[in-house]
C-alpha positions in Angstrom: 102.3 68.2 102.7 100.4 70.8 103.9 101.3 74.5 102.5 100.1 77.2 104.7 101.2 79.9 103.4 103.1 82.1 100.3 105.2 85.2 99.7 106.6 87.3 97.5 109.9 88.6 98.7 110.7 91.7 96.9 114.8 93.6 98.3 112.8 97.5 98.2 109.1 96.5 99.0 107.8 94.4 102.2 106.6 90.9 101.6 103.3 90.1 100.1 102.4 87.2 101.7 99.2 84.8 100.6 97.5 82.9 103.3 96.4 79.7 102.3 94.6 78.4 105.4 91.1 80.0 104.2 89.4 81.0 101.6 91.3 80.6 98.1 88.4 82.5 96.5 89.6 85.6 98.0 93.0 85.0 96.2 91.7 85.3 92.4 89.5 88.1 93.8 92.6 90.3 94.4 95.4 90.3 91.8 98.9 91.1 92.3 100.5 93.6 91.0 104.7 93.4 90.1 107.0 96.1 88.5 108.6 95.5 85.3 112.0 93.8 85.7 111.6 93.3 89.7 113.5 91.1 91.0 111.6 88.5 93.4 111.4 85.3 95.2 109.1 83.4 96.6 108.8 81.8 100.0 106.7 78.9 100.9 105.9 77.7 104.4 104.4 74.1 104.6 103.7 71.1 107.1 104.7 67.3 106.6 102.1 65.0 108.4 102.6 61.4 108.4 105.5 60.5 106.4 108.8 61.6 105.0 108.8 63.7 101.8 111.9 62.9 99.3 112.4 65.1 96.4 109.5 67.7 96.8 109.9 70.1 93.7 108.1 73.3 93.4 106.9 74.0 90.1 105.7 77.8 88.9 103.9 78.2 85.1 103.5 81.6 84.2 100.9 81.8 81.5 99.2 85.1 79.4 96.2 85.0 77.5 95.9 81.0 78.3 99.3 80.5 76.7 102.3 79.3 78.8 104.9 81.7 78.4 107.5 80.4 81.3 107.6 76.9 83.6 110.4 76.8 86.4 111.2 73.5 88.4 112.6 73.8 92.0 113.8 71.3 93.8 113.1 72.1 97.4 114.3 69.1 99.1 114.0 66.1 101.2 111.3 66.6 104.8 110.4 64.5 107.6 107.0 65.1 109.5 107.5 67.5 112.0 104.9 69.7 114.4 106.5 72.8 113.2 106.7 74.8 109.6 109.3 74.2 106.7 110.1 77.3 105.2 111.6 77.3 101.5 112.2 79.7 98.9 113.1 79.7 95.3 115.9 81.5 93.4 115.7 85.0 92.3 113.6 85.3 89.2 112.4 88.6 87.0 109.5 89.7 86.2 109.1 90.3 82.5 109.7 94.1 81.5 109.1 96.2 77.9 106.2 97.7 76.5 105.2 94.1 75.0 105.3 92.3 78.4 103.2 95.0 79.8 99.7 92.2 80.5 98.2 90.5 82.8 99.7 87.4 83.9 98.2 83.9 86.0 100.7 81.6 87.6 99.7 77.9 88.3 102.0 76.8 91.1 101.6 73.2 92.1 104.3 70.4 94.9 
């Protein structure tokens, strides 16, 4: 599995989208910013090479200050290889909101 790329879908704001084709450096470089209590989800696009993919799970850690504060599983399904992108998105999450959630966060997202 090959993912190309990532997006946050937000309803009111366009898509942030992550390109994971080049440099991931770039990626830590510029930080995302979220609104308190938004309401998002977020989109993958991937390849499958060689052989069929059963049971590929998404899974998202949310972590402050080095401490894991959330982990979400998401089962995205079975794929066979195919020239073209799978596109897949997760559920509708929320972003933490109140003056105590107010910090920077680091999500470790991992197939």
């Amino acid at each position: 599995v090959i993912v190309t790329s990532m997006a946050r879908v937000v309803a009111v704001r366009h898509d942030i989208v992550l390109d994971l084709q080049g440099d991931l450096s770039q990626l830590k470089a510029n930080p995302i910013q979220v609104k308190e209590k938004a309401e998002y989800r977020i989109k993958m696009n991937f390849r499958v090479q060689h052989e069929v993919v059963s049971g590929l799970r998404y899974v998202h850690g949310v972590y402050r200050k080095g401490i894991r504060v959330a982990k979400d599983n998401h089962m995205l399904g079975s794929y066979g290889p195919k020239d073209e992108e799978y596109s897949a998105m997760t559920p509708v999450e929320e972003a933490p909101g109140g003056m105590m959630a107010r910090a920077t966060y680091t999500i470790k997202s991992s197939f």
